[in-house]
C-alpha positions in Angstrom: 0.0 0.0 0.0 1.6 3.5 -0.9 2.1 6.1 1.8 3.8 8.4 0.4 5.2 10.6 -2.7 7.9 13.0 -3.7 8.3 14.8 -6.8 11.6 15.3 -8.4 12.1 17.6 -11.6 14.4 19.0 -14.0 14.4 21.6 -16.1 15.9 22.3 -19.4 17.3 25.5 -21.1 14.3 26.2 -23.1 12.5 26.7 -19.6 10.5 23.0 -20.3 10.0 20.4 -17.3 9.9 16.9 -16.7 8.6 15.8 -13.5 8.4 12.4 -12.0 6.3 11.8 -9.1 7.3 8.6 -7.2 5.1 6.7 -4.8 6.6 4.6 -1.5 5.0 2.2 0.4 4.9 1.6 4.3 9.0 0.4 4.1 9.4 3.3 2.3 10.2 1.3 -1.3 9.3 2.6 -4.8 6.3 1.1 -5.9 5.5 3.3 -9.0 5.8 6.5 -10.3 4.0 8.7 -13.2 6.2 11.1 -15.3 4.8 14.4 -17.2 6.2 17.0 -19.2 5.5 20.8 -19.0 6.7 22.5 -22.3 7.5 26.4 -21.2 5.0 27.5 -23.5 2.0 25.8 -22.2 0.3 26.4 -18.8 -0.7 22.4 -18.2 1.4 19.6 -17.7 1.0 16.9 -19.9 1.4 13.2 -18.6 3.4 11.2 -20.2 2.8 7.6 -18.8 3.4 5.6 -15.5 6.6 3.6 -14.5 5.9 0.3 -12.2 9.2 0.5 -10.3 9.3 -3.0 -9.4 9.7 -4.2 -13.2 11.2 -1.0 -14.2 8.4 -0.9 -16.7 7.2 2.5 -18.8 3.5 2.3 -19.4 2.2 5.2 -22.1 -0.6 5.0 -24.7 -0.9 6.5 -28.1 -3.7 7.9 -30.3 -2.8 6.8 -33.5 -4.7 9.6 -35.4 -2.7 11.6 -32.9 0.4 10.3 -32.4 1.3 8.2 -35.3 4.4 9.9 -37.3 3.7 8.9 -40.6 7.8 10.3 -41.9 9.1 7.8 -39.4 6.4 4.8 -39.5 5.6 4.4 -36.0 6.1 6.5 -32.8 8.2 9.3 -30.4 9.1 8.7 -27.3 10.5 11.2 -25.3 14.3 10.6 -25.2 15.1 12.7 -21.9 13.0 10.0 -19.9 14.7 6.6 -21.6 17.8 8.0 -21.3 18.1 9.7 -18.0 19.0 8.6 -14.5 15.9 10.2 -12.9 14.0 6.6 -13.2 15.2 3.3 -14.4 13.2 1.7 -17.5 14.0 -1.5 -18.6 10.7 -2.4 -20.5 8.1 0.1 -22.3 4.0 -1.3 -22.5 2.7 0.5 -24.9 -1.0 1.1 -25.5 -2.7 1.8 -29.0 -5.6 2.9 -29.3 -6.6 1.2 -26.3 -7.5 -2.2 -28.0 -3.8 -3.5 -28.2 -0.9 -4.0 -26.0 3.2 -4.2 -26.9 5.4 -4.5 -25.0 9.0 -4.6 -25.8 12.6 -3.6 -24.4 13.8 0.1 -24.2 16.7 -1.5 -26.0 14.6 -1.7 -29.0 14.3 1.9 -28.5 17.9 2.3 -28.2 19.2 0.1 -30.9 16.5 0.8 -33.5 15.2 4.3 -33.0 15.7 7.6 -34.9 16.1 10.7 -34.3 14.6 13.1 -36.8 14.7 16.8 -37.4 11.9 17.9 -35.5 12.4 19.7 -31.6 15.3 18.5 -31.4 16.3 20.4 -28.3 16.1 19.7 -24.6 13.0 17.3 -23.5 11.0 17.3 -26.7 13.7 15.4 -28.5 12.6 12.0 -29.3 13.4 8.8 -30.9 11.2 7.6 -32.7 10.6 3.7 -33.7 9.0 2.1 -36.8 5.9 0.6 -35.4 6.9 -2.5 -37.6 9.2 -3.3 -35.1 6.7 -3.1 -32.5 4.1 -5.3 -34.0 5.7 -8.7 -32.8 5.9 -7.4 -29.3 2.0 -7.5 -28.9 0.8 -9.3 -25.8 -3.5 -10.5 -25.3 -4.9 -7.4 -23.4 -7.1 -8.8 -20.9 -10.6 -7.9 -20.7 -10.6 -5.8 -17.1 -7.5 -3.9 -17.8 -8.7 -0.3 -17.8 -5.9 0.8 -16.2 -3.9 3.4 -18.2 -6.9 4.1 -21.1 -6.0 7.2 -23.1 -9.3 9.2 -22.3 -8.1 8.7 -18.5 -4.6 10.1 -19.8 -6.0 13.1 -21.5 -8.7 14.0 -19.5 -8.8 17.9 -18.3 
């Protein structure tokens, strides 16, 4: 059961945020943590996705009419968060459309993303990853799982 939080942040030179709230339970261990991004030229945060700290695992969803870079074939993910020592990811689950599931190493990520000319400056850079590669990483989605649905992500 979580007892507790603390937020940790870090800013960037182009005045942009990322902020990582982490929960702790009653031995004061990190259970999980969710990570959002304020952009200095916007007044509301935007969140990102959730990290179980126990299996070091990145959950985030994506619209595909929103979110789906046609140039590059698949999808961005922020690059600040994979790569930084603010919270260990080993694994990303990542949510389509909210009727399928992948999930797939950061090393994926890593090995087989791109970078591409577009806000390539503090933490909107991202690498982004052919959503072929993705495809074999699906996994069954089970039929109570609710948790994480992109309407509860971009909610006001």
């Amino acid at each position: 059961m979580d007892i507790g939080s603390k937020v940790f942040g870090k800013e960037d030179k182009q005045g942009n945020a990322l902020i990582v709230r982490g929960f702790y339970d009653e031995n004061k261990d990190w259970t999980w943590a969710t990570i959002h991004l304020k952009l200095a030229n916007l007044n509301k945060p935007r969140l990102l996705g959730y990290v179980d700290v126990q299996t070091a695992t990145f959950n985030c969803v994506r619209d595909c009419s929103k979110h789906y870079h046609r140039k590059a074939g698949g999808f961005g993910f922020n690059w600040e968060i994979l790569s930084s020592n603010l919270i260990h990811i080993k694994t990303i689950a990542l949510r389509v459309d909210d009727d399928k599931l992948y999930v797939f190493p950061k090393k994926l990520i890593e090995e087989r993303g791109t970078f591409l000319n577009f806000k390539q400056q503090g933490f909107e850079l991202q690498k982004f990853l052919d959503f072929n590669l993705i495809r074999p990483f699906e996994k069954p989605l089970k039929e109570n799982d609710t948790k994480f649905r992109y309407a509860e992500v971009t909610k006001a």
